[in-house]
C-alpha positions as CSV (number, residue, x, y, z in Angstrom):
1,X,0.0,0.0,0.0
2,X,3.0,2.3,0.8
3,X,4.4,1.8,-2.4
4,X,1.3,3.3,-4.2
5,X,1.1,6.5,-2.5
6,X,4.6,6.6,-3.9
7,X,3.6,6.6,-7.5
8,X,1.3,9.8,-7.6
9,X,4.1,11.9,-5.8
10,X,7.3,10.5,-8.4
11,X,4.6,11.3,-11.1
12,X,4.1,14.8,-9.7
13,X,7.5,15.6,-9.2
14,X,8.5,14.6,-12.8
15,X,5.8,17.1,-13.5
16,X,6.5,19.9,-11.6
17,X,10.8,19.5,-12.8
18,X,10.0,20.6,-16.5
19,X,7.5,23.1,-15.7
20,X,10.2,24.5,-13.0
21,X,12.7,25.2,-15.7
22,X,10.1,26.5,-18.2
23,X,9.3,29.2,-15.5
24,X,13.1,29.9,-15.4
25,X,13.3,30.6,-18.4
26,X,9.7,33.1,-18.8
27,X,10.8,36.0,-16.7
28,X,12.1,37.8,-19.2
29,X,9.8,40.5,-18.9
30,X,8.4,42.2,-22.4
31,X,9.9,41.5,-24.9
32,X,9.4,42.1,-28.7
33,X,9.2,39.4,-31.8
34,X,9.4,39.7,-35.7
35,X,8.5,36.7,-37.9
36,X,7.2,35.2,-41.0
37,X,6.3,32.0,-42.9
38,X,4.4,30.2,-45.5
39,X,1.6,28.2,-45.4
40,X,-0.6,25.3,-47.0
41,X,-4.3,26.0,-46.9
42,X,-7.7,23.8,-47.6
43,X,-10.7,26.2,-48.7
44,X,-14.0,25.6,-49.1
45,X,-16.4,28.3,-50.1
46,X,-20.0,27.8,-50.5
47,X,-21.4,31.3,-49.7
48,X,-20.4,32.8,-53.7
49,X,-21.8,29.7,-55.4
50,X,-24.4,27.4,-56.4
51,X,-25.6,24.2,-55.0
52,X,-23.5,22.7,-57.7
53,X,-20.8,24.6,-57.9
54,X,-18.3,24.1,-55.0
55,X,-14.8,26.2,-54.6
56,X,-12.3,23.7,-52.9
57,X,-8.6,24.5,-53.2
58,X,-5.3,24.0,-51.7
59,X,-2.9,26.7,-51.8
60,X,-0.2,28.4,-49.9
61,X,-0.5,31.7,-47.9
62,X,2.4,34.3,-47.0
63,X,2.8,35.6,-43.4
64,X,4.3,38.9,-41.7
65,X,3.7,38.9,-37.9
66,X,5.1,41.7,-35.1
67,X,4.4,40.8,-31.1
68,X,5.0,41.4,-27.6
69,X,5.6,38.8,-25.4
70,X,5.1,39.2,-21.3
71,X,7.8,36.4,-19.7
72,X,7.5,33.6,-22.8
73,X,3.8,33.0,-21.6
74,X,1.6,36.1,-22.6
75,X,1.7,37.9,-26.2
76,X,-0.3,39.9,-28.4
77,X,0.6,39.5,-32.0
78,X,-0.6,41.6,-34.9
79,X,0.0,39.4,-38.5
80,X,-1.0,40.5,-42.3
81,X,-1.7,37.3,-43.9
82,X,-1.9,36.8,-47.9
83,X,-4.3,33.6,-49.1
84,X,-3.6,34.4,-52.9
85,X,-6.0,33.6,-55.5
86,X,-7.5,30.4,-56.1
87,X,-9.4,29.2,-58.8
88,X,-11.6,25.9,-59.6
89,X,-13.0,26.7,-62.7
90,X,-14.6,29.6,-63.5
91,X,-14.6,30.4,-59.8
92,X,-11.6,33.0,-58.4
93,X,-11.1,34.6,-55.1
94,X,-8.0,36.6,-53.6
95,X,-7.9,37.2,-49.6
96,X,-6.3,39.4,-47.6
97,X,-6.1,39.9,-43.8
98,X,-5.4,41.3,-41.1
99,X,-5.6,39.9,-37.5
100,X,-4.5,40.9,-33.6
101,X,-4.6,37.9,-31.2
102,X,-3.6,37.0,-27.9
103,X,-1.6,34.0,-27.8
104,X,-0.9,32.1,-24.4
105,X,2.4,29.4,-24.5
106,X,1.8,26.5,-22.5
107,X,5.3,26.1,-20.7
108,X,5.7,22.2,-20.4
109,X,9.3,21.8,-21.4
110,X,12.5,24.0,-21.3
111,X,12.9,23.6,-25.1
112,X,9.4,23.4,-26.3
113,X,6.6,25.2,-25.6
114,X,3.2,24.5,-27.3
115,X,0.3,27.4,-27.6
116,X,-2.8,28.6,-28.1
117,X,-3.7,31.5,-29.7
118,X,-7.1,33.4,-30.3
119,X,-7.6,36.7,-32.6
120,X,-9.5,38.6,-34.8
121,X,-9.3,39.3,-38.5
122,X,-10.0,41.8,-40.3
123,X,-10.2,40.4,-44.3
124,X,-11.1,41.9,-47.7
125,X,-12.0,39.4,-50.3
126,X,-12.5,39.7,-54.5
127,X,-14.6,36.8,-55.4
128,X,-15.4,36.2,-59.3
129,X,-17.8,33.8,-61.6
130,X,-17.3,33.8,-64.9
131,X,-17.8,37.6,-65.6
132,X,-19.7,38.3,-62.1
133,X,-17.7,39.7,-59.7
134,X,-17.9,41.1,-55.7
135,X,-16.0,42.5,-53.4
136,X,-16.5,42.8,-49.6
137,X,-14.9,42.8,-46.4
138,X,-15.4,41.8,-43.1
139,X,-14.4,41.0,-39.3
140,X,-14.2,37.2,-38.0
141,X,-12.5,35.6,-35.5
142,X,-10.1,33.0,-35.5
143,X,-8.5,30.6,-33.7
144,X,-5.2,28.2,-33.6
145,X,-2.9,25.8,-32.0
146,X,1.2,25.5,-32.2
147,X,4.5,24.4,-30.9
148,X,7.5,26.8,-30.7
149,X,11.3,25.4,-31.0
150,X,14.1,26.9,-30.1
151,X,16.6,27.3,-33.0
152,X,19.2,29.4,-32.2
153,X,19.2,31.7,-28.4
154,X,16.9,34.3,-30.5
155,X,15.4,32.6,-32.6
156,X,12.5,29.8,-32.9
157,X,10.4,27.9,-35.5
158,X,6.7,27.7,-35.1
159,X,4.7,24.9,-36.2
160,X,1.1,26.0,-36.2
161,X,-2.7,25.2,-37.4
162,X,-5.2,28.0,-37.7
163,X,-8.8,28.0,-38.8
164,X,-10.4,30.9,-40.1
165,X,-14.5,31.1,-41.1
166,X,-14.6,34.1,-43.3
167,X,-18.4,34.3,-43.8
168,X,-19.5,30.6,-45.3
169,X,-15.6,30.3,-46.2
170,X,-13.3,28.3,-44.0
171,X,-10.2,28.4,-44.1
172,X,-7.8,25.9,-42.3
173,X,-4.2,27.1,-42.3
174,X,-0.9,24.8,-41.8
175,X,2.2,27.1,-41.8
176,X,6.0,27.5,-40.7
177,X,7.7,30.3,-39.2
178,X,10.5,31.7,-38.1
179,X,10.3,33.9,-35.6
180,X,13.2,36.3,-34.4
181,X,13.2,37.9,-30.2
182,X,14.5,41.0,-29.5
């Protein structure tokens, strides 16, 4: 019976070790970020078409981002975020955004750190059908999940998924970054 009260506490304190040296390394205070990547995105757009007609595409997407980051846990994080233009037929559409979010690192480990982020974006969209065409913008929020890697002292890789609903359109973002601490 001894024995098993054991377990719990080992498996506690082999918790608590990581997170201890995750904290070491988070008070930093503020401190400010650059970065950028590319993405590969799945679309699928039913708001500009018909029943029949369905815009699904994979394509890749550009990234600029700027942040502030409070001790490696806390940031805010401004991005611009170019989808492109897609086609499937007669159907075309170019996206454009910009977003703010608030993204909260999860500090498990020392030399990774996974994350969370949540934002909103604000888009403007050209969508075209043969020779009809719109334009409109719009406000949405977002959300997304990522790991950060150390690469060099100042600088890490992200990893991350993001999912966008841009009216009927969602958008589900994979992308790679770099990402550069002052």
């Amino acid at each position: 019976m001894k024995k098993l009260i054991h377990v719990p506490l080992i498996v506690a304190g082999l918790l608590i070790v990581p997170v201890g040296f995750a904290a070491e390394r988070s008070d930093r205070g503020l401190n400010a970020y650059v970065g950028g990547g590319v993405g590969y995105y799945r679309i699928n757009d039913d708001d500009f078409l018909g029943e029949d007609d369905r815009l699904k595409d994979n394509r890749h997407a550009l990234r600029a981002y700027v942040g502030v980051e409070a001790g490696r846990i806390f940031a805010l994080e401004g991005a611009y975020t170019d989808f492109g233009s897609t086609s499937d037929g007669l159907a075309d559409m170019e996206l454009t955004g910009l977003s703010a979010a608030v993204v909260v690192n999860i500090p498990l480990l020392a030399a990774i750190g996974p994350y969370g982020k949540l934002g909103i974006m604000s888009w403007d969209r050209e969508r075209s059908f043969g020779s009809l065409s719109s334009n409109d913008d719009g406000t949405d929020l977002f959300y997304g999940l990522g790991v950060r890697v150390p690469v060099l002292p100042n600088l890490d890789m992200r990893v991350e998924y993001e999912r966008y609903a841009i009216d009927d359109t969602d958008i589900d973002l994979a992308s790679v970054n770099l990402q550069l601490r002052f």
